[in-house]
py3Dmol code that shows the C-alpha trace and the ligand (Angstrom):
import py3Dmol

protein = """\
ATOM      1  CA  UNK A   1     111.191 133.433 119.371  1.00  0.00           C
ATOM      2  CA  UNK A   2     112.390 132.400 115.946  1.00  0.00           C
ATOM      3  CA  UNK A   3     112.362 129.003 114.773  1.00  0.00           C
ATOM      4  CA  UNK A   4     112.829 126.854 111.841  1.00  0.00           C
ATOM      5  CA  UNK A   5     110.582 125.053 109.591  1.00  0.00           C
ATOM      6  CA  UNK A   6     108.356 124.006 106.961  1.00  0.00           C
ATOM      7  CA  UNK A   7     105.327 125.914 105.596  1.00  0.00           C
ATOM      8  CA  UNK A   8     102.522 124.317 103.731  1.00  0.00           C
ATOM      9  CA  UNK A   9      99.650 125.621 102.332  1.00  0.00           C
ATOM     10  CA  UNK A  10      96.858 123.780 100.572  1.00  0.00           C
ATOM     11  CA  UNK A  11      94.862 125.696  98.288  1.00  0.00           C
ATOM     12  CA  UNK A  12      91.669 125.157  96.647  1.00  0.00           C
ATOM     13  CA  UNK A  13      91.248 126.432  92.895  1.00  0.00           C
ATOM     14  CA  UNK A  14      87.761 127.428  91.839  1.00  0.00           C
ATOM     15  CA  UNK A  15      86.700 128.351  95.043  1.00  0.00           C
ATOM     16  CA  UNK A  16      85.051 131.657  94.516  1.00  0.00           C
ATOM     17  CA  UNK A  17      82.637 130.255  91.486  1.00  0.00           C
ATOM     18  CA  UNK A  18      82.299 127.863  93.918  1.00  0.00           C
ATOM     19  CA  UNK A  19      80.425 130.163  96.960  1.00  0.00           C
ATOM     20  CA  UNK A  20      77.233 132.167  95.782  1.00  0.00           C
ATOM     21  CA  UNK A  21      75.815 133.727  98.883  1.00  0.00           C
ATOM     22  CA  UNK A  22      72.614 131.441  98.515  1.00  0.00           C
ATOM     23  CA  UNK A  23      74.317 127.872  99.024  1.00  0.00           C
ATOM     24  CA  UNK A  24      77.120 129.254 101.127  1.00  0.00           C
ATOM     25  CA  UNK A  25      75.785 126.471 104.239  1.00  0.00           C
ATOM     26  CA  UNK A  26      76.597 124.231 101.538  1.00  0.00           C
ATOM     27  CA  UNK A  27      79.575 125.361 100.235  1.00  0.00           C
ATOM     28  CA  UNK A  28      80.795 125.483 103.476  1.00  0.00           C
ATOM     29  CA  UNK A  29      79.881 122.288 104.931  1.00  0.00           C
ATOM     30  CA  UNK A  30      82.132 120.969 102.009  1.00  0.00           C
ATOM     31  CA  UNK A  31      85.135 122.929 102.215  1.00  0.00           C
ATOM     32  CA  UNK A  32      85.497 122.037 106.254  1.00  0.00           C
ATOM     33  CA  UNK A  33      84.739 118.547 105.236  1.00  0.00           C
ATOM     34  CA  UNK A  34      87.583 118.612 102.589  1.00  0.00           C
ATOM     35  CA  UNK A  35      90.309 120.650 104.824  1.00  0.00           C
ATOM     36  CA  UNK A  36      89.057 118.062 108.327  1.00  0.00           C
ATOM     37  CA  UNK A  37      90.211 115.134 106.033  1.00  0.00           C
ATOM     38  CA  UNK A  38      93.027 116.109 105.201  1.00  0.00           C
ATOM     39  CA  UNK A  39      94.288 116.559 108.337  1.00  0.00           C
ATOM     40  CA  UNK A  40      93.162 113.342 110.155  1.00  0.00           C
ATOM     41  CA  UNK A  41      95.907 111.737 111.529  1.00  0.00           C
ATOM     42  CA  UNK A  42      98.359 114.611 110.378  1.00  0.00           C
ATOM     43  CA  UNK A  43     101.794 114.290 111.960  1.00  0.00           C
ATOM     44  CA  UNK A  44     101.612 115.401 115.463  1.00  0.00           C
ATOM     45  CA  UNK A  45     103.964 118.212 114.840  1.00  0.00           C
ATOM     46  CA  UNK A  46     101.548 119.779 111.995  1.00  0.00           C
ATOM     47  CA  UNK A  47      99.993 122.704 113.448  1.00  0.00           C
ATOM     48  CA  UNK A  48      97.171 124.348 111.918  1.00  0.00           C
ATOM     49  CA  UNK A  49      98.064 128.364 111.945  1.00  0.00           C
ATOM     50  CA  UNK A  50      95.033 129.356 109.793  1.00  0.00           C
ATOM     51  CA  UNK A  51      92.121 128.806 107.745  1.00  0.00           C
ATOM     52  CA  UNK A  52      91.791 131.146 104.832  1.00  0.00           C
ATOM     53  CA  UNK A  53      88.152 130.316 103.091  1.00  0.00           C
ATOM     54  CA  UNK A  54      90.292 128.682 100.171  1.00  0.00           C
ATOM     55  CA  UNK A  55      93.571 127.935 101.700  1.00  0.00           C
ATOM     56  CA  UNK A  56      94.683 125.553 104.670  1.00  0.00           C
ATOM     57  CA  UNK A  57      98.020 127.468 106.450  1.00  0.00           C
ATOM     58  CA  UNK A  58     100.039 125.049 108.301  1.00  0.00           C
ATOM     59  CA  UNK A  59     103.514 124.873 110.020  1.00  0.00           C
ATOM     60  CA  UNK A  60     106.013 122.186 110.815  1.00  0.00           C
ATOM     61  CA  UNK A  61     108.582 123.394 113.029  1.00  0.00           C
ATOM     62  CA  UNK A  62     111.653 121.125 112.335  1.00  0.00           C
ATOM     63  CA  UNK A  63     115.087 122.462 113.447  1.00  0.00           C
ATOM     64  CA  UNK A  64     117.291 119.671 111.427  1.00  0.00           C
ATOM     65  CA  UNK A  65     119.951 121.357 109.311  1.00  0.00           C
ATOM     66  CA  UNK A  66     118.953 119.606 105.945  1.00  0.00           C
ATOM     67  CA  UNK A  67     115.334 118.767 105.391  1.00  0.00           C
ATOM     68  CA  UNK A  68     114.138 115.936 102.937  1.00  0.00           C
ATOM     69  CA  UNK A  69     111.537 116.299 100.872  1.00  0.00           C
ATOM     70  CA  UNK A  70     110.427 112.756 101.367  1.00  0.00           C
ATOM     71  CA  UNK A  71     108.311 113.121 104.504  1.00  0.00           C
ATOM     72  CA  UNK A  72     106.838 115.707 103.339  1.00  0.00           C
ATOM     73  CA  UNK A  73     106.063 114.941  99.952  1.00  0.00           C
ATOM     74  CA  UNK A  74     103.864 111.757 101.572  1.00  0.00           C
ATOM     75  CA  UNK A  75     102.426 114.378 103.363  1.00  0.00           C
ATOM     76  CA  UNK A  76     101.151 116.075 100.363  1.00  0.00           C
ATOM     77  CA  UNK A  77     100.326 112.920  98.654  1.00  0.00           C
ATOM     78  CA  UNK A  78      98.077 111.634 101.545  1.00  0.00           C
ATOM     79  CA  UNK A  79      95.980 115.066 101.777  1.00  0.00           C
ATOM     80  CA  UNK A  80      95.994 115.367  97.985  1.00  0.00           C
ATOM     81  CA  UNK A  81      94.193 111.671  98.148  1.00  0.00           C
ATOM     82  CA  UNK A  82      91.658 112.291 100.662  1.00  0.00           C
ATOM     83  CA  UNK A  83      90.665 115.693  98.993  1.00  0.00           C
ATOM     84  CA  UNK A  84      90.084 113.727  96.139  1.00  0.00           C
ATOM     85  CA  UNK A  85      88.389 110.954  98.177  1.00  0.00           C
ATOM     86  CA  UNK A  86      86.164 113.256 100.046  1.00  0.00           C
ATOM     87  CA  UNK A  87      85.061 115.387  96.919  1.00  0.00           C
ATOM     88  CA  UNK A  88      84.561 112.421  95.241  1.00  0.00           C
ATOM     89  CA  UNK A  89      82.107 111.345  97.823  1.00  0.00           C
ATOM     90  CA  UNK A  90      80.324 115.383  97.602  1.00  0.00           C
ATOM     91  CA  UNK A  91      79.739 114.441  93.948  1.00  0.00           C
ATOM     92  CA  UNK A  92      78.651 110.878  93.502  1.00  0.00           C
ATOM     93  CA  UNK A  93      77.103 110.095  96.862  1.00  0.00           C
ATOM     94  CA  UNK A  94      75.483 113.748  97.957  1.00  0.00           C
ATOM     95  CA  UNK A  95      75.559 115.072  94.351  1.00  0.00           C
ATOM     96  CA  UNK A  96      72.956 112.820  93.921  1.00  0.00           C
ATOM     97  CA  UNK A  97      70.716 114.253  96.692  1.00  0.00           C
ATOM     98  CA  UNK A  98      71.328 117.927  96.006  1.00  0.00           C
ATOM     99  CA  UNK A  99      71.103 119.472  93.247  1.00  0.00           C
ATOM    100  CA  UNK A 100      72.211 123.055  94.248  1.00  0.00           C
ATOM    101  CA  UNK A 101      75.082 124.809  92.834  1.00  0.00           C
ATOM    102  CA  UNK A 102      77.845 124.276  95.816  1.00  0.00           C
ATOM    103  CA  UNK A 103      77.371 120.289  95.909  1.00  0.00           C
ATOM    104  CA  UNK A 104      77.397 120.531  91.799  1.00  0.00           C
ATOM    105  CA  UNK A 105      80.331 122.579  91.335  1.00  0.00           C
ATOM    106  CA  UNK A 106      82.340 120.693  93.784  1.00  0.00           C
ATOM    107  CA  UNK A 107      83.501 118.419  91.305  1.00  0.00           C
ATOM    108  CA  UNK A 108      85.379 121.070  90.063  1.00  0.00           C
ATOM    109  CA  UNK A 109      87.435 121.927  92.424  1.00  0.00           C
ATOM    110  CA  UNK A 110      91.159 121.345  92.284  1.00  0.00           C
ATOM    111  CA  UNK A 111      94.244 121.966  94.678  1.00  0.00           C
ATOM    112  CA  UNK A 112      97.954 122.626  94.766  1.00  0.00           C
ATOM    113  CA  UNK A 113     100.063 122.436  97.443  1.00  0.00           C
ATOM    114  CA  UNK A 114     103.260 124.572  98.693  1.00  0.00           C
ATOM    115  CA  UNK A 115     106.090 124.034 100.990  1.00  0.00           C
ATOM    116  CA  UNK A 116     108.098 126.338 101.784  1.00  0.00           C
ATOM    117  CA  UNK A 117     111.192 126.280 104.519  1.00  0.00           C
ATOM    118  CA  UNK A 118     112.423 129.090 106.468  1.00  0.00           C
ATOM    119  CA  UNK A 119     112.506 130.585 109.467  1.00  0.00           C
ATOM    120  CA  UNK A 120     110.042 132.367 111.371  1.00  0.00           C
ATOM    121  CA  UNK A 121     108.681 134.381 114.472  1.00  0.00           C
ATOM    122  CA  UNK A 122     106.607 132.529 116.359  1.00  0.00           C
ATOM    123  CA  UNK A 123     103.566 134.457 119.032  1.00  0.00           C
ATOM    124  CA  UNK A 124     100.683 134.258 120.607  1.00  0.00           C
ATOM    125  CA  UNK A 125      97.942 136.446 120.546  1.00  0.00           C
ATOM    126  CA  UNK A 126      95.012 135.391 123.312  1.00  0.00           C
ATOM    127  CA  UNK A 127      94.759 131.777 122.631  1.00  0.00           C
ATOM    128  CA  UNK A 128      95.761 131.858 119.262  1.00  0.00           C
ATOM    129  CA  UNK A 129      99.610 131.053 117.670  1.00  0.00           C
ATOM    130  CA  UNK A 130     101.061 132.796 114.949  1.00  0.00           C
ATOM    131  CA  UNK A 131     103.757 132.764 113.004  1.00  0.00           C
ATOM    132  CA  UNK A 132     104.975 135.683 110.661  1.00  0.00           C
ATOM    133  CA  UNK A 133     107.985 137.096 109.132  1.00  0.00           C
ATOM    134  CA  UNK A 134     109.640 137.654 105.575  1.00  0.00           C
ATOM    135  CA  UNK A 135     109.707 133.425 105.260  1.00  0.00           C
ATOM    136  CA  UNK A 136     105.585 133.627 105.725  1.00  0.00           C
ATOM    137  CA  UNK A 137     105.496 136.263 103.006  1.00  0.00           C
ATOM    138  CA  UNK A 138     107.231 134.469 100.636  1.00  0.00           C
ATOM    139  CA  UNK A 139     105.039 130.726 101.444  1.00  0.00           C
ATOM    140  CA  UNK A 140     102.319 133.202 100.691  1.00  0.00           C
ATOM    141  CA  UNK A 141     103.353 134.685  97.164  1.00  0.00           C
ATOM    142  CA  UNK A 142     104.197 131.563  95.645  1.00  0.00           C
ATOM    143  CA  UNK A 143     100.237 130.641  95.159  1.00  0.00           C
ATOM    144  CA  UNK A 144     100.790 133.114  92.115  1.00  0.00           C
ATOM    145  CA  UNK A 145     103.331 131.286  90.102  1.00  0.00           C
ATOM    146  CA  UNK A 146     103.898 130.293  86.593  1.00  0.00           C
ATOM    147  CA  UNK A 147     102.911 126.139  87.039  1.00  0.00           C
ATOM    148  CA  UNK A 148     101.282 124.807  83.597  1.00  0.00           C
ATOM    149  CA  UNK A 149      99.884 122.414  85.678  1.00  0.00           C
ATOM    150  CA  UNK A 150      96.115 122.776  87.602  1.00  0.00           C
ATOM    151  CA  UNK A 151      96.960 120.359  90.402  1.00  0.00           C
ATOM    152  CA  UNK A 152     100.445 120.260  91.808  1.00  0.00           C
ATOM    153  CA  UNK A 153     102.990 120.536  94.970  1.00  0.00           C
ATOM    154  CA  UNK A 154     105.791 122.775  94.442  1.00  0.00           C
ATOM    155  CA  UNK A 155     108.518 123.414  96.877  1.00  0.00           C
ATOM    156  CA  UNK A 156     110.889 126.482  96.958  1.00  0.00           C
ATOM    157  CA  UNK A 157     114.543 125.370  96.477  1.00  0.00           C
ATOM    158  CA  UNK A 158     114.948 125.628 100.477  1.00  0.00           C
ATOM    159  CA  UNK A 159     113.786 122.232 100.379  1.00  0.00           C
ATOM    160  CA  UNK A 160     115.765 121.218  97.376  1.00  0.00           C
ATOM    161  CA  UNK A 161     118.794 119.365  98.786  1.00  0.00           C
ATOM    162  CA  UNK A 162     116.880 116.775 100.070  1.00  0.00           C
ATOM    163  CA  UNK A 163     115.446 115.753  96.970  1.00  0.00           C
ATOM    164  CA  UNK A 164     116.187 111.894  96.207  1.00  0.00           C
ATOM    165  CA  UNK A 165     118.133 111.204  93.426  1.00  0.00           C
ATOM    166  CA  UNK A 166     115.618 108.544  92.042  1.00  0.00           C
ATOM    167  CA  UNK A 167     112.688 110.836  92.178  1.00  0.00           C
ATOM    168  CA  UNK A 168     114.130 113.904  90.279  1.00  0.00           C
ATOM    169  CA  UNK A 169     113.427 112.766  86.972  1.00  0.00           C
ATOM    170  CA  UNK A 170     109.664 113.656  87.960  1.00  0.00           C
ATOM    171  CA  UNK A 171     110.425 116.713  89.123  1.00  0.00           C
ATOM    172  CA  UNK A 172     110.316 120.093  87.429  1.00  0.00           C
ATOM    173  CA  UNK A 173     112.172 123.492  87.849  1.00  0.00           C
ATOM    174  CA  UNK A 174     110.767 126.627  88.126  1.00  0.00           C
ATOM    175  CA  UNK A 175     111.050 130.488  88.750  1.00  0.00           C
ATOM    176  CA  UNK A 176     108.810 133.604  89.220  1.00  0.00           C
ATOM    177  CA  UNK A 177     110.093 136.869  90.226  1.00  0.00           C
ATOM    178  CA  UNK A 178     108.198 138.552  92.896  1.00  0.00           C
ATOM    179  CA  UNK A 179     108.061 142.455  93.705  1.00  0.00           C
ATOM    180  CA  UNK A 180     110.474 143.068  96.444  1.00  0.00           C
ATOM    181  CA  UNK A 181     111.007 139.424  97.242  1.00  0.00           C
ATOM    182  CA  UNK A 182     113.088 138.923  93.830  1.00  0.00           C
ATOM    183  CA  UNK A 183     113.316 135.728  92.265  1.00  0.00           C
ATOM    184  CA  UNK A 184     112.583 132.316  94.138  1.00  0.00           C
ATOM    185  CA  UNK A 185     113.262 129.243  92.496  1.00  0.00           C
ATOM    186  CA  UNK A 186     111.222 126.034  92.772  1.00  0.00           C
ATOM    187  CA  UNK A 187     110.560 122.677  92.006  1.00  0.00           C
ATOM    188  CA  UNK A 188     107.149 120.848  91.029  1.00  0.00           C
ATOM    189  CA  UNK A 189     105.532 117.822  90.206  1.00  0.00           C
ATOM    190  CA  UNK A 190     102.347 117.239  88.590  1.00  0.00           C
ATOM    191  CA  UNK A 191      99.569 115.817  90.853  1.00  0.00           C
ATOM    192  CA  UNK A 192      97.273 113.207  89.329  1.00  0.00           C
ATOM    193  CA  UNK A 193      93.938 112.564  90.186  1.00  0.00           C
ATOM    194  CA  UNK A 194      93.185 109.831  87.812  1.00  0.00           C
ATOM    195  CA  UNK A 195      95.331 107.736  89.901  1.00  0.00           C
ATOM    196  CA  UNK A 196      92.909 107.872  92.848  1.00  0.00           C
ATOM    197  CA  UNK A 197      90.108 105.463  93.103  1.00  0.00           C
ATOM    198  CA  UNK A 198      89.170 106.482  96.954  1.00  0.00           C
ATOM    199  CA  UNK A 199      85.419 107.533  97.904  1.00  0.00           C
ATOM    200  CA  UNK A 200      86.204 108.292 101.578  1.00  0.00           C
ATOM    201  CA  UNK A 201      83.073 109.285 103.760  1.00  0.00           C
ATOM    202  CA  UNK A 202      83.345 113.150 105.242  1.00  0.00           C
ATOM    203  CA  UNK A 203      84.191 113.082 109.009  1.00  0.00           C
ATOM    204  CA  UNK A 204      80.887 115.387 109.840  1.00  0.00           C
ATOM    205  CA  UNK A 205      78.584 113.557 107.762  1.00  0.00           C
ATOM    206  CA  UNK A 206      76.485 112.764 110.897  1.00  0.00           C
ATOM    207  CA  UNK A 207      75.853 116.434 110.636  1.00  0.00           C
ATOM    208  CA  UNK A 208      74.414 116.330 106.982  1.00  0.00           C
ATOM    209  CA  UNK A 209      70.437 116.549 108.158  1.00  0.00           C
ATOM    210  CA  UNK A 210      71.396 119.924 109.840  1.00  0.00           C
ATOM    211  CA  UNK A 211      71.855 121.724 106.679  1.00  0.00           C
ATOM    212  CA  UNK A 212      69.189 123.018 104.528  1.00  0.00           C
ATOM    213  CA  UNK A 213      68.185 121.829 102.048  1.00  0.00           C
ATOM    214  CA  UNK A 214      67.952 122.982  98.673  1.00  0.00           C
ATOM    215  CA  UNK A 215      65.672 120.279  96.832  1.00  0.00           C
TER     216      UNK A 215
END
"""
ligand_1 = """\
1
ZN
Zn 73.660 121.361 98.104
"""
view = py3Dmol.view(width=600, height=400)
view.addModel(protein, "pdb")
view.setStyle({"model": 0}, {"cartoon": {"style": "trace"}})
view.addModel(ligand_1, "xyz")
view.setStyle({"model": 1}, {"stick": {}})
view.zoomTo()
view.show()
């Protein structure tokens, strides 16, 4: 069955200084705390088609002819904040508990966001859905891309008409050529932490005393 929609994929930058195999519990327990709160409360229609160590894979089947980048961009801007919130809370709150490399060197990690629309086979394998085709390739791909910027949502020009007029000014244009593929074209906008003043609590911090420790 092929249907249309949005892709979006959250990626962390930094991740792989991030892991050493001897704080991976660690490392871990942040990462899932990051990618749960960004998703709390997510639009009911946000479906969760993979986690890839670094990179949250989700879908948002929407069939409407024209699709504004409104919606979505609050999307973006509401996970982008409680990453931030959540890290925040890794680094001033448990930072100052554990002094191992993974709850150190979360501080530095960072994450851009891309959206994607196309269409796209949708299956089921056992319990699992999945979604592939040439539209999935190409959501894939543009985590290599020439943005100046570290943290950032860009969004292929599938998105583009519904762009409001007011909010162009703040965003960018782009393109990257990619083997096969060819050229895509894009538009970004800058993502700024220093804006945020959240410190949100992680959802499993109940589950904190189950890790081991590293003082
Ligand atoms: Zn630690």
């Amino acid at each position: 069955m092929n249907v249309n929609g949005v892709i979006l994929i959250a990626d962390i930058t930094g991740y792989t200084q991030f892991l050493s195999a001897t704080e991976i519990e660690h490392a871990n327990f942040i990462v899932v705390n990051l990618f749960s709160a960004m998703l709390e409360n997510s639009p009911k229609d946000l479906r969760v088609m993979e986690v890839e160590g670094d990179a949250l894979f989700c879908w948002l089947p929407m069939e409407k002819r024209s699709v504004s980048i409104g919606p979505l961009f609050q999307l973006v801007q509401r996970q982008f904040r409680r990453f931030i919130g959540v890290q925040r809370w890794f680094t001033e709150v448990r930072g100052r508990h554990c002094d191992c490399h993974a709850c150190i060197q979360a501080r530095d990690l960072k994450i851009k966001f891309l959206l994607h629309r196309g269409q796209v086979g949708v299956y089921r394998i056992a319990n699992f859905e999945k979604i592939a085709g040439l539209d999935v390739v190409i959501a894939h791909r543009l985590s290599k891309n020439s943005v100046p910027d570290d943290e950032y949502v860009l969004v292929t020009h599938t998105v583009e008409p519904g762009i409001v007029s007011g909010e162009r000014q703040k965003w960018r244009e782009g393109e990257d050529k990619y083997p096969i593929i060819g050229n895509i074209r894009y538009h970004y906008q800058k993502l700024d932490r220093s804006l945020i003043d959240e410190l949100i609590t992680p959802p499993f911090v109940d589950e904190i005393d189950n890790l081991s420790s590293h003082l």
